[in-house]
N, C-alpha and C positions, 0 to 999 in steps of 0.2 A: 175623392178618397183622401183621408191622412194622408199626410206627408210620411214617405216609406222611408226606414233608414238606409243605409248604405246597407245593410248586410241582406232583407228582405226586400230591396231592390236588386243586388244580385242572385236571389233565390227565384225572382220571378223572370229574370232573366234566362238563367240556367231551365227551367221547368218550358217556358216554351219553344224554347233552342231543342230540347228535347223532342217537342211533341212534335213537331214538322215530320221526322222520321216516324212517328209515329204513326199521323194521320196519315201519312203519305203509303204506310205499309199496311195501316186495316182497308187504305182502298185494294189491294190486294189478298186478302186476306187468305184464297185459295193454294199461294204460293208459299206462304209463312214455312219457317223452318219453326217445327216444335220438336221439345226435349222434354218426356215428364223425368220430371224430381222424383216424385211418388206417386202413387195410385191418387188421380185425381187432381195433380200438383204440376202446371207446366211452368216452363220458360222459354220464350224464344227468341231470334235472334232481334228482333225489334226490342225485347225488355235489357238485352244486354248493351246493346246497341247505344240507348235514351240513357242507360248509369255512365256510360262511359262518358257522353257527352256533358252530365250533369255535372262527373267526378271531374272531368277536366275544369269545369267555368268554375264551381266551387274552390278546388284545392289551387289553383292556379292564380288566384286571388288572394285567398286566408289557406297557404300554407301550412301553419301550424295548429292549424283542427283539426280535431280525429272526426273520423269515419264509421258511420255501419249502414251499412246499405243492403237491399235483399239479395242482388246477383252479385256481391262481393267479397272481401274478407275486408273484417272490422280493422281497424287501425287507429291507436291510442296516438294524439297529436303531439306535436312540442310543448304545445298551452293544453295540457289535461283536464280542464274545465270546459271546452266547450267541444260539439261535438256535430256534426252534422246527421240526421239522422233520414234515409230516402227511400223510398220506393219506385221505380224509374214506372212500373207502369201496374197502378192494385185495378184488379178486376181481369188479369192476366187471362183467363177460361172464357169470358164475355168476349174478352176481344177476337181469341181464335177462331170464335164461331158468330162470329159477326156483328157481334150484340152491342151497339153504341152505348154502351155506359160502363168507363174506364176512365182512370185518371191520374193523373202522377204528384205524388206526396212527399215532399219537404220541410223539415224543420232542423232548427236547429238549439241546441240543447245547453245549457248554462249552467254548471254547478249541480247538476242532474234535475234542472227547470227547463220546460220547452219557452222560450224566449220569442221566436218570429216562426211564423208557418206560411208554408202554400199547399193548398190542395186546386189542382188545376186541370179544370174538365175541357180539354181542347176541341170536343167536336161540339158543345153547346159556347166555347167561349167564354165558358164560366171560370173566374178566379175567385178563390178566398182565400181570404190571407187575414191575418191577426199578429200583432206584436203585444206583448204583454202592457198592462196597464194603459193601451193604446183603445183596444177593439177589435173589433170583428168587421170585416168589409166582404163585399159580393161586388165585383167590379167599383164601380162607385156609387154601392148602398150601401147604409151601415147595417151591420146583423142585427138579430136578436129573434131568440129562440121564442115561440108561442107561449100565450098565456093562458091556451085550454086548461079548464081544471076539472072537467069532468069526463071518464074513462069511455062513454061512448061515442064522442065525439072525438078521439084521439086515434090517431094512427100510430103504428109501432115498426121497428125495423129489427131486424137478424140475424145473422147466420147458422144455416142449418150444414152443421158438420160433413163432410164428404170423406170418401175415400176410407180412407186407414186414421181418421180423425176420432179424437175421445167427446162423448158427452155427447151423442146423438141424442139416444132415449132421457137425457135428462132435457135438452133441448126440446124434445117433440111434447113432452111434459107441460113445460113453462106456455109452449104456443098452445095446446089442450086446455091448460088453467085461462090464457088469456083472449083468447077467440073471443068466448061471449060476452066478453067485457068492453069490448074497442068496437073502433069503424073497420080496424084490418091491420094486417102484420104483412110488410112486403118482405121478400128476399130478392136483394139488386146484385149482391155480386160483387161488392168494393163498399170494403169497412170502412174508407177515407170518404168515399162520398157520402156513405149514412152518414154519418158525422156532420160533414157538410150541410148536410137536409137537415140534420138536430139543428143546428147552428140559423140556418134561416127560416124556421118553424115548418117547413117540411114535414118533416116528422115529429112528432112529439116526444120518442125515447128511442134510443137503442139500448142493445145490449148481444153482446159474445164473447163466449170461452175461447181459448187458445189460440189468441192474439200475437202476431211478434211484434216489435216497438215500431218496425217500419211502419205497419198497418195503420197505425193509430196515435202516433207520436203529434204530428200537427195538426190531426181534428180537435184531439184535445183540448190543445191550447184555443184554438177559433171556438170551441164550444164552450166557454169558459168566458171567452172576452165578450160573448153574445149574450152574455148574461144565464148560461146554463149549468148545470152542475155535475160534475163527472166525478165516478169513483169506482173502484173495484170492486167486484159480485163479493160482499160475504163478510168482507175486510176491510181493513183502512191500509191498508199498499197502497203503491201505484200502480195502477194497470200500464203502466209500461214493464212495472217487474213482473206483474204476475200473468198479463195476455187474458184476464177478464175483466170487460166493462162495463158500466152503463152511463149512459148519455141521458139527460131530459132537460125540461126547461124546469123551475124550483117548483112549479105547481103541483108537478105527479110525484116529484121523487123519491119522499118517503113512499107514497102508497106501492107504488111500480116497483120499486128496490124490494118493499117487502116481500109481494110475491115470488120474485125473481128469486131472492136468495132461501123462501120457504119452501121451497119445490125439492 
């Protein structure tokens, strides 16, 4: 692997300091304290648990970074340029029902640019990590998104809205337009890990509505240094302002974007 800097060697620090409670509490999983947020929306005490421990190794170090984290309140640093941004554990619903594919998502943010990331799948062992004009790394592989260029030979990923969530029926649309065009569209449950799977040809595109920056802040950047192209459903924002994305390698983009945003 690259040489990690100092800051993305304490982010990969903090992420599996985390995950020990983590693993250690899906082997229990029957016992789990859950709290829903919302219809469809939990948190338990293992998600608060893995921020606490993140928030400690991060601000305990760099100080003067701000913060936004999913089980926390955001806080603007001393150095208002840069910013941590975490999710202690996306795939939250996966995990309380036992389903091994969950992961914990960090990055850190620069002048409102994601800078170094980890997304870190603790029960395969999998890390990815990217710093900018660096790369994309999977433990010690370098990334890079596939170079399928034709629609039935490609897999697709997305989230199909739940609960009290917008843009169901527009979602069930987009999967209707694109069924008979692909090999198949999975729903896994953790927008960081699709990402992830963009990032090492896994999958060939994502794409979802009402995203929060936690979700999606460090796959970005890994999706990017892997050679892939990310941008906002519809818009030239960022999907960290707007929480709509699409991920793919440069092969599909235009065509996949088109659909996606013609629907």
């Amino acid at each position: 692997m690259f040489k990690a800097s100092a800051n993305l060697n304490l982010m990969i620090k903090a992420a599996r300091q985390a995950s020990r409670g983590l693993i250690r509490d899906f082997g229990e999983v029957e016992n789990l304290q859950v709290t829903a947020k919302s219809l469809g929306d939990f948190v338990t005490k293992a998600d608060l648990k893995a921020e606490e421990i993140i928030y400690s190794e991060l601000t305990e170090s760099r100080p003067h970074y701000g913060w936004l984290g999913e089980e926390s309140l955001s806080k603007i640093g001393k150095d208002p340029t840069r910013r941590w941004i975490v999710d202690p554990l996306d795939g939250t619903t996966n995990y309380i029902h036992g389903i091994p594919h969950w992961s914990i998502s960090i990055a850190l943010e620069f002048k409102s640019e994601i800078i170094s990331a980890v997304i870190y799948d603790p029960l395969r062992d999998e890390l990815f990590v990217a710093e900018k004009g660096v790369g994309a790394w999977l433990n010690d592989r370098r990334l890079r998104v596939s170079n399928r260029k034709n629609l039935p030979e490609m897999l697709f990923s997305t989230g199909i809205p739940f609960g009290e969530k917008p843009h169901l029926d527009l979602t069930l649309q987009e999967i209707e337009k694109l069924m008979p065009m692909c090999s198949g569209i999975r729903r896994n449950g953790s927008a960081a890990l699709d990402l992830a799977y963009v990032s090492a040809g896994r999958f060939d595109a994502f794409w979802e509505r009402n995203l929060n920056p936690w979700d999606i802040a460090a796959g970005i950047l890994i999706v990017k240094e892997a050679g892939g192209f990310i941008s906002s459903i519809g818009d030239d924002k960022s999907p960290i302002e707007t929480g709509n994305i699409i991920a793919s390698n440069t092969e599909i983009y235009k065509k996949f974007s088109s659909i996606i945003s013609a629907t």
